[in-house]
TORNUFI-752605 format. One record per residue: chain; x, y, z of N, C-alpha, C in turn. Coordinates in steps of 0.2 Angstrom, whole numbers, plus 5000, padded with zeros to 4 digits. Layout:
<sites>
SITE ch n.east n.north n.up ca.east ca.north ca.up c.east c.north c.up
SITE  A      X       Y    Z       X        Y     Z      X       Y    Z
...
</sites>
This chain:
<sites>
SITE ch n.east n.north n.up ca.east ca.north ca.up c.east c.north c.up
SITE  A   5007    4921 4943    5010     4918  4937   5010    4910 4938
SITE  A   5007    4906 4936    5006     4900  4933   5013    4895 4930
SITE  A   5018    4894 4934    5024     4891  4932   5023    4885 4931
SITE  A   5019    4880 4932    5019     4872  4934   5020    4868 4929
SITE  A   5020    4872 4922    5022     4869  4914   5031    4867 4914
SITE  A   5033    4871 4920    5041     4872  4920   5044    4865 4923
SITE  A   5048    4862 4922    5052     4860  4925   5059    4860 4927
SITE  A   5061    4866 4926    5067     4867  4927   5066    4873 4933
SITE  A   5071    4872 4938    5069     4877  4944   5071    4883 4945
SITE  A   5077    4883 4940    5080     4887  4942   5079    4892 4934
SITE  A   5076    4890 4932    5070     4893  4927   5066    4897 4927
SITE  A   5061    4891 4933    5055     4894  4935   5057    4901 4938
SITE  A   5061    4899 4946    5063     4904  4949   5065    4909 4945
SITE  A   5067    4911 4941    5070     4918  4936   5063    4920 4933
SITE  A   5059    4915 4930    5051     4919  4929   5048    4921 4932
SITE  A   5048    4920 4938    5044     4922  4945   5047    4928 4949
SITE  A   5052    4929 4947    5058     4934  4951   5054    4940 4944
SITE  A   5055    4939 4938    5053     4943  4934   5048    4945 4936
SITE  A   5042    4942 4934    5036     4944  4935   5032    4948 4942
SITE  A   5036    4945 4946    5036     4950  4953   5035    4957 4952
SITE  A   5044    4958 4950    5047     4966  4948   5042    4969 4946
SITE  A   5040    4965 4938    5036     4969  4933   5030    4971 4936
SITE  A   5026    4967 4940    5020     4969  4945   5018    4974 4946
SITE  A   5013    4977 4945    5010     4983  4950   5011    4984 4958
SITE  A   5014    4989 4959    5015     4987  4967   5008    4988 4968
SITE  A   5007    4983 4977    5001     4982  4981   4999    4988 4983
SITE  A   4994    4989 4984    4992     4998  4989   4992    4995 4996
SITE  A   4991    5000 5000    4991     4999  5007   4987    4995 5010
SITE  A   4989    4993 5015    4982     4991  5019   4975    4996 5022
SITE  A   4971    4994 5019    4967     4998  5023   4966    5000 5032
SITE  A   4967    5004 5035    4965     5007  5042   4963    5003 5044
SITE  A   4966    4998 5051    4961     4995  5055   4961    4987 5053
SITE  A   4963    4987 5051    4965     4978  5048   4972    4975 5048
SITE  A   4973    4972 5054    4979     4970  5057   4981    4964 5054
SITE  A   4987    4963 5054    4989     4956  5051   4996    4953 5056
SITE  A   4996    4947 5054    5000     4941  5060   4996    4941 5063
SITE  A   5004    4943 5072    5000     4941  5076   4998    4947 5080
SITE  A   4998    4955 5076    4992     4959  5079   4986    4959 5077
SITE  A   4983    4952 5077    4976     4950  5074   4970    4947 5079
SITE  A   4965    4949 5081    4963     4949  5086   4961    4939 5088
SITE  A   4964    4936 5094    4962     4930  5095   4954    4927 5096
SITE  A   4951    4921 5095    4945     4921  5097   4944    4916 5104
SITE  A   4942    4919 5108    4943     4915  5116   4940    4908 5114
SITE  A   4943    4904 5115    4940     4896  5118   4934    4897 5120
SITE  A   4928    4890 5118    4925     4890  5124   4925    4887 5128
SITE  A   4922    4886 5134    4925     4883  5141   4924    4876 5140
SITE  A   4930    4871 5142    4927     4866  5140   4924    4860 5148
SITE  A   4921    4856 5146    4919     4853  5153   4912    4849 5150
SITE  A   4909    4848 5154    4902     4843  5152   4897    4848 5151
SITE  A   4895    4846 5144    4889     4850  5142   4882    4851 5144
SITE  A   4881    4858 5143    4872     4858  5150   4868    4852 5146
SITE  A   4866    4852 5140    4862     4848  5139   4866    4843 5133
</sites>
């Protein structure tokens, strides 16, 4: 939802608590697709003076 025409916050925030609610809930995560920190990390690579 697109609020930025608001200036008022506490305005905003009641429109956006709304449109939440109203929302379609999300479905689930698909099988197999981690999120945070059970997210697979990517090793470094080694650092030091370059072969070439």
């Amino acid at each position: 939802m697109n609020t930025k025409h608001i200036t008022d916050p506490a305005e905003r925030k009641r429109l956006k608590r709304t449109a939440r609610k109203n929302a379609p809930p999300k479905g689930k995560r698909p099988e197999g697709v981690d999120r945070g920190s059970q997210k697979r990390t990517i090793r470094k690579a080694s650092k030091g003076q370059s072969k070439r």
